[in-house]
C-alpha positions as CSV (number, residue, x, y, z in Angstrom):
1,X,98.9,69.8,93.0
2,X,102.0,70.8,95.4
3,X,103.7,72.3,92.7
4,X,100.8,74.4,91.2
5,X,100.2,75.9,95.2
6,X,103.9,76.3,95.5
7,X,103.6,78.6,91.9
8,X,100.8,80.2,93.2
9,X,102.1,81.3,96.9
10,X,105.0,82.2,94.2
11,X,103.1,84.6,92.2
12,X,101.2,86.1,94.5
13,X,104.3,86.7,97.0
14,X,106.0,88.4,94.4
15,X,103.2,90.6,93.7
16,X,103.7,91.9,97.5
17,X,107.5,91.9,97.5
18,X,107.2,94.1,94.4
19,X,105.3,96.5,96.3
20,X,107.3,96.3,99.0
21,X,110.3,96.9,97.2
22,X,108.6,100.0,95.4
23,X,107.7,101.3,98.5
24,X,111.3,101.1,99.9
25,X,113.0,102.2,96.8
26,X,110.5,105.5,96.5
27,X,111.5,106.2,100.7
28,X,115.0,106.0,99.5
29,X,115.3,108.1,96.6
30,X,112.1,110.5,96.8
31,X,111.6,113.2,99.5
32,X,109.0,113.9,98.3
33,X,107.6,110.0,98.1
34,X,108.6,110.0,101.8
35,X,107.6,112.9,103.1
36,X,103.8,112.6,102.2
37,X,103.4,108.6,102.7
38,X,106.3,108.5,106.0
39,X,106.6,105.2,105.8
40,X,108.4,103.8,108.6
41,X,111.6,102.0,107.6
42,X,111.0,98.9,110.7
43,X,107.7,98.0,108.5
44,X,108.9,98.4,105.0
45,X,111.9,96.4,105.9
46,X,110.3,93.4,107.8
47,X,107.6,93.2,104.9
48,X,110.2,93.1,101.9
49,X,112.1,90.2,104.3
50,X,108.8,88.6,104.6
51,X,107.5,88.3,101.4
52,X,111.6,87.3,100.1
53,X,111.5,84.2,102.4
54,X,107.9,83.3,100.9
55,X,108.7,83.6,97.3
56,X,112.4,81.4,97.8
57,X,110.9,79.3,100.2
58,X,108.0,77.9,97.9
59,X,110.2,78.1,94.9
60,X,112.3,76.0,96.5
61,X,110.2,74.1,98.0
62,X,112.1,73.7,101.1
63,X,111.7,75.9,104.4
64,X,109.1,76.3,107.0
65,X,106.5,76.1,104.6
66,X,103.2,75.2,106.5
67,X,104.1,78.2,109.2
68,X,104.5,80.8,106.5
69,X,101.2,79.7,105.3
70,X,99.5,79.9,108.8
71,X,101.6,83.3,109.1
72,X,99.7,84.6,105.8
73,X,96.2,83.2,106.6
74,X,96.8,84.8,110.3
75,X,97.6,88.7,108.5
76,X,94.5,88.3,106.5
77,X,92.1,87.6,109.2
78,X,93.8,90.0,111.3
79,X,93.3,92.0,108.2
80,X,89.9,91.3,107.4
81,X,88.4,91.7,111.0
82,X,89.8,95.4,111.1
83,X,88.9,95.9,107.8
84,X,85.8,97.9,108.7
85,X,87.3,100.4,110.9
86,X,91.1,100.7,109.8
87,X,91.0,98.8,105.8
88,X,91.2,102.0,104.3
89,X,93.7,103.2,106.3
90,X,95.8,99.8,106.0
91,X,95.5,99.4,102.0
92,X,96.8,103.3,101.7
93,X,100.2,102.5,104.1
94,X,100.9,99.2,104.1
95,X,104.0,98.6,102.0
96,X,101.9,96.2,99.9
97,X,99.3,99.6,98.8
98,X,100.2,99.0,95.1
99,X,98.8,95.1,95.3
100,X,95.5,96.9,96.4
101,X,95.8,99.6,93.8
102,X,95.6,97.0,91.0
103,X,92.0,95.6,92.2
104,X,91.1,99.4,93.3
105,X,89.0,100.1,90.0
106,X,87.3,103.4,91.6
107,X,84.1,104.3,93.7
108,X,81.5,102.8,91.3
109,X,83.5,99.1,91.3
110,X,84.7,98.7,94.6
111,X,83.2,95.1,94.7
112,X,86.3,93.8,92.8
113,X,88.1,95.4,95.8
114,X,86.2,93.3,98.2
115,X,85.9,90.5,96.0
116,X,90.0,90.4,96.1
117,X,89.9,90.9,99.9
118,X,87.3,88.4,101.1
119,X,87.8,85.5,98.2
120,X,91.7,86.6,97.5
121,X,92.7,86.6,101.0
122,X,90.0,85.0,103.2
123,X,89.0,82.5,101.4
124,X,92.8,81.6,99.0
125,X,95.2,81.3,102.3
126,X,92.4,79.5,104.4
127,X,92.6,77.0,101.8
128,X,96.4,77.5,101.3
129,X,97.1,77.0,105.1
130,X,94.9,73.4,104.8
131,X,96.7,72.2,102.0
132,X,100.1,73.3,103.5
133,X,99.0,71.9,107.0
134,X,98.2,68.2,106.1
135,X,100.9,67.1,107.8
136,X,99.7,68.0,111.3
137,X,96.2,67.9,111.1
138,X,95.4,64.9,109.0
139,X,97.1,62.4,111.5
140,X,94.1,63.7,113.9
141,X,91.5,62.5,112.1
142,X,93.0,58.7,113.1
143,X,94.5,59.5,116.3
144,X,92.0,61.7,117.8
145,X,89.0,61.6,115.5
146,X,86.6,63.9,117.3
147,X,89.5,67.2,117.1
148,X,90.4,66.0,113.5
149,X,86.9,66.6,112.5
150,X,86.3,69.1,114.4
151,X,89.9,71.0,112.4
152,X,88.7,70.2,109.4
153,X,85.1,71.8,110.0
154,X,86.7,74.7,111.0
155,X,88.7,74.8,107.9
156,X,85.9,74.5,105.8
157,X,83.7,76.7,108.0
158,X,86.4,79.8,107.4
159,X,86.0,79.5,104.0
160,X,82.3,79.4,103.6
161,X,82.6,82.1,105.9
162,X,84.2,84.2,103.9
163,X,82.1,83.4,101.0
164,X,79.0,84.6,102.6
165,X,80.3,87.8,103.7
166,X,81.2,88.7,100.3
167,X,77.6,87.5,98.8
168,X,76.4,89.8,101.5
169,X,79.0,93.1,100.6
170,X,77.4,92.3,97.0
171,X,73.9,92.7,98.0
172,X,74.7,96.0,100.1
173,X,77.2,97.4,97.3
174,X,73.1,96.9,94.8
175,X,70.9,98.4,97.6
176,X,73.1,101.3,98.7
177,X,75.2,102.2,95.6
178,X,73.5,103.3,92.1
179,X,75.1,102.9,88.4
180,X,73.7,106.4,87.5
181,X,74.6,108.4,90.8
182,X,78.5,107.0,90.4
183,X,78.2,108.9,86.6
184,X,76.8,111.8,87.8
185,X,79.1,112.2,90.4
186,X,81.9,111.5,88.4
187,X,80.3,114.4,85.9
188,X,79.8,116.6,88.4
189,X,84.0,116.3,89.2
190,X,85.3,116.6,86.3
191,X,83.4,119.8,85.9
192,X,84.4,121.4,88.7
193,X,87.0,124.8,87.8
194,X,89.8,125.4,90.0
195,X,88.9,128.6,90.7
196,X,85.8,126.9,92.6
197,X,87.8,124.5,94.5
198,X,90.1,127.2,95.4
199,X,87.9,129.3,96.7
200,X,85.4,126.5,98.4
201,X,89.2,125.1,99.8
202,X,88.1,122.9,102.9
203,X,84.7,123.2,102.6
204,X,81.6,121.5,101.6
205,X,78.8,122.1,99.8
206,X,75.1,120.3,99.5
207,X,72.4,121.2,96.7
208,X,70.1,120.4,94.8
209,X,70.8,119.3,90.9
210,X,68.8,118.2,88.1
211,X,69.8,116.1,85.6
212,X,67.1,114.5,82.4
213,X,64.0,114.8,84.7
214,X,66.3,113.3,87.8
215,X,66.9,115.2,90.8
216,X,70.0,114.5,92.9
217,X,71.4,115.6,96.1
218,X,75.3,116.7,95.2
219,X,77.7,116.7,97.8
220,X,80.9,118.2,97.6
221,X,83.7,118.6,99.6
222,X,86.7,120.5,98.3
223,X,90.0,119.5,98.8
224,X,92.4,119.8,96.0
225,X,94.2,116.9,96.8
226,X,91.1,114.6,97.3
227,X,88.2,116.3,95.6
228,X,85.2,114.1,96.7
229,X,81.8,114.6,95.2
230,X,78.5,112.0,96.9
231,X,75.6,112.0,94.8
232,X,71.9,110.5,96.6
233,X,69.1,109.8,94.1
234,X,65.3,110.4,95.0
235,X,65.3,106.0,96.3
236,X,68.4,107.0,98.8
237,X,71.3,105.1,96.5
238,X,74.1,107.2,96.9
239,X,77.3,107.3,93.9
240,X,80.5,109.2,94.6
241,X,84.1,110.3,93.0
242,X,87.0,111.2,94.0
243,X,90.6,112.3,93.2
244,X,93.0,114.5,93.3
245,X,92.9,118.0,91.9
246,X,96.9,119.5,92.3
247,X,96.6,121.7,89.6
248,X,93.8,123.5,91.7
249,X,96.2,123.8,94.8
250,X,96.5,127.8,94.8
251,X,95.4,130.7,96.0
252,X,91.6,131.5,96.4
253,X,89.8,132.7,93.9
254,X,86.1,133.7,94.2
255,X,84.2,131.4,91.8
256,X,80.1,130.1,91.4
257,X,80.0,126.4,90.6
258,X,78.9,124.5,87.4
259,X,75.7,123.1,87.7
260,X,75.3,119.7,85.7
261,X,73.2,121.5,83.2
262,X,71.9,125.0,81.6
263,X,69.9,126.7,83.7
264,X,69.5,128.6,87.1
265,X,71.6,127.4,89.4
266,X,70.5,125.5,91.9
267,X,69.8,126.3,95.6
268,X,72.9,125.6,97.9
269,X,73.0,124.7,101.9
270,X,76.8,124.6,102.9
271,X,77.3,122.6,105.6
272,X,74.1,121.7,106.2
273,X,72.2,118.5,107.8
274,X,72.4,115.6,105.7
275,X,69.5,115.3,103.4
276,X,66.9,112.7,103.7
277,X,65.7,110.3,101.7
């Protein structure tokens, strides 16, 4: 059992240094890499150093192995308590962004996003920092029985926690996110002209579209290096898509945007109020 968590704090440490050293290579070598991400060399370089010690420590299996496991468990909390207000932030500059990247799968499956930060992080290094722990909290249990129990509840209690507050994200992602709305807006993207996005450059738009016998709010705001479109169907579920759109990135040109099908265009309100349900 030691050998298959040493393989696995293996694995998943040189996942991050990989990143890390991506990140650091690209700052290097790119100007262009480093003048749009401007990532600070004193974080790049304490990450790569971190997650170096972690893989040759547990492939080793000598070192300070217990504290680099408490030091992991302690970044995802830290991590995961922020995550509301700065996780989208963190996951686009952290030298570890391409670890993120690869459970990213878009707008319409973020829950394998959460899924990897709630059961990948929360709940893998709470276990990982009770299996590499033993040592100093097991000899409670007979020594001081009453804080031994009460470490090992809290163990156990982490990790449950966890647990539920993904089976809650899941329930939200199904009563605020629609299947259908995520492929319109992704339609309603792709069919977007450059010319519109130039000339709509920094703005956003709200309407009305009709789709089968479907109505939809469409919002769009222009941006040709994040192009995001937010769909609402008639029950309030909302879709969206976004990406980048460089080959729009021009002058203005005047331009009338595609509606999802033939027909008169529909009614627009720039800017307006949000629409209710």
């Amino acid at each position: 059992m030691r050998l298959v968590m040493r393989l696995a704090n293996v694995a998943a440490g040189l996942l991050s240094l990989a990143s890390g050293l991506a990140v650091l290579v690209s700052h290097v070598s790119d100007p262009g890499y480093r003048a749009h991400y401007g990532d600070p060399l004193w974080l790049v370089l304490p990450y790569v150093a971190f997650y170096a010690w972690v893989v040759i420590a547990f492939g080793r299996g000598r070192g300070p192995l217990a504290a680099l496991a408490v030091a992991k468990a302690l970044g995802a909390y830290a991590f995961i308590a922020t995550f509301a207000v700065v996780g989208d932030l963190w996951m686009a500059r952290t030298p570890g962004r391409y670890v993120y990247q690869l459970f990213d799968w878009g707008s319409e499956q973020k829950i394998i996003l959460m899924s990897y930060v709630m059961i990948g992080r929360g709940v893998w290094n709470t276990l990982n920092m009770m299996f590499f722990t033993t040592s100093w909290w097991v000899p409670l249990r007979s020594t001081r029985p009453l804080v031994g129990r009460v470490v090992t509840i809290g163990f156990v209690g982490l990790g449950l926690l966890f647990i539920w507050m993904f089976q809650q994200l899941v329930r939200m992602d199904a009563a605020t996110f629609s299947a259908e709305a995520h492929a319109v807006a992704k339609l309603v993207h792709e069919r977007l002209d450059c010319d519109t996005i130039r000339a709509r450059e920094g703005s956003t738009t709200r309407d009305l579209r009709e789709r089968a016998d479907h109505r939809y709010v469409v919002e769009i705001r222009y941006d040709c290096r994040d192009t995001q479109v937010i769909v609402q169907e008639p029950d309030g579920r909302l879709g969206q898509h976004r990406g980048p759109r460089e080959e729009c990135c021009g002058q203005r040109e005047g331009a009338v945007p595609t509606p999802l099908r033939d027909g008169p265009t529909p009614t627009s309100r720039e800017n307006g109020p949000p629409a209710s349900k």
